[in-house]
N, C-alpha and C positions, 0 to 999 in steps of 0.2 A: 357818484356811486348810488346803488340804488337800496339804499338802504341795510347795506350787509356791510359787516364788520370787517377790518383789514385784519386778514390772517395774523395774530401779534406769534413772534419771534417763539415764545413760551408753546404754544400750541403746536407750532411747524416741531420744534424738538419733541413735543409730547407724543405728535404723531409719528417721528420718524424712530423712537423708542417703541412705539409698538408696535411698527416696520420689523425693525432688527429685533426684537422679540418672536416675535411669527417666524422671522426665516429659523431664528435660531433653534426654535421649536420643532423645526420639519427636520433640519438638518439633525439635528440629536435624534430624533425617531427615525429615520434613515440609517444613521450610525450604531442606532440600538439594534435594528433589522440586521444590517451586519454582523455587528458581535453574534446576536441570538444564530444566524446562516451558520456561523464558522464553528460556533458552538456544537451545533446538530452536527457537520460534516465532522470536526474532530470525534467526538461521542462516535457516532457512524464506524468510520476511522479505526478507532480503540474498539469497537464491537466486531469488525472484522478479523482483526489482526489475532482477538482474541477466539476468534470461530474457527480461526483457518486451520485444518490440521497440523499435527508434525511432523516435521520431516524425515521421512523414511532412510535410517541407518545406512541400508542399502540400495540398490539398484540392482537390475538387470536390465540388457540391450538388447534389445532383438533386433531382427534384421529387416531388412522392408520387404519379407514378404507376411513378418509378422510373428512369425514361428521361431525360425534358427533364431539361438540365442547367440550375441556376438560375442560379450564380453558382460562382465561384473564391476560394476563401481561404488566406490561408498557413495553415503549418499549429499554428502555436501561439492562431490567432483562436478569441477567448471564444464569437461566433456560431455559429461551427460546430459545437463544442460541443455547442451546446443545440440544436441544430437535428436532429443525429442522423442525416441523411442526407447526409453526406459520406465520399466514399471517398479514400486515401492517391492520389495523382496523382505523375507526374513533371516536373522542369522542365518539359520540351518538352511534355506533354502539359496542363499550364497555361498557356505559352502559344499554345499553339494553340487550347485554350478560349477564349482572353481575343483573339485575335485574326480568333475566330469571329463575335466582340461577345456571346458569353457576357459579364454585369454583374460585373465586381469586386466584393467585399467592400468598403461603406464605411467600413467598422470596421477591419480590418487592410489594405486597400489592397493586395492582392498584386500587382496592377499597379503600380506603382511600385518594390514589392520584385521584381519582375524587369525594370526598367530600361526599361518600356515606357512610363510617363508621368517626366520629371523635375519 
């Protein structure tokens, strides 16, 4: 040997403590970066939901060329929905569709939800 000490047992452990100290170190701040990520996206999240308007009572349908109206829906109807050409309406302006003999929704019935059929 050239004059260097034989690694004693005490030291190889000392060193490999502060091995797994180091990894454990990055891996926590890695794990911290996450939490903080998930945090913002939640937050995010809760600031949308709470931005986003309400949902308009009613609906109106128009037809694809935009104009003709087709029909009247409340405004939580699964139809209108899918159908994609419905715009936010008010009371009065639902019934006055519906009193135009614009077709009610026979899926949600809006005529009924504003007391014009019992």
């Amino acid at each position: 040997m050239s004059g260097e000490q034989p690694l004693l047992r005490l030291d190889a452990l000392r060193f490999a403590r502060r091995v797994v100290v180091q990894q454990a170190v990055r891996q926590l701040a890695l794990i911290d970066r996450w939490i903080a990520e998930e945090e913002r996206r939640q937050a995010e999240r809760r600031r949308g939901e709470q931005a986003r308007p309400a949902m308009p009572e009613w609906l109106i349908q128009y037809g694809l060329n935009r104009r003709n109206v087709d029909a009247v829906h409340t405004g939580d109807c699964w139809a209108a929905a899918r159908s994609g050409r419905c715009r936010p309406a008010t009371r009065q302006q639902a019934l006055d569709a519906l009193r135009r003999q614009v077709p009610a929704c026979v899926h949600c019935r809006p005529d009924t939800a504003l007391g014009l059929l019992e």
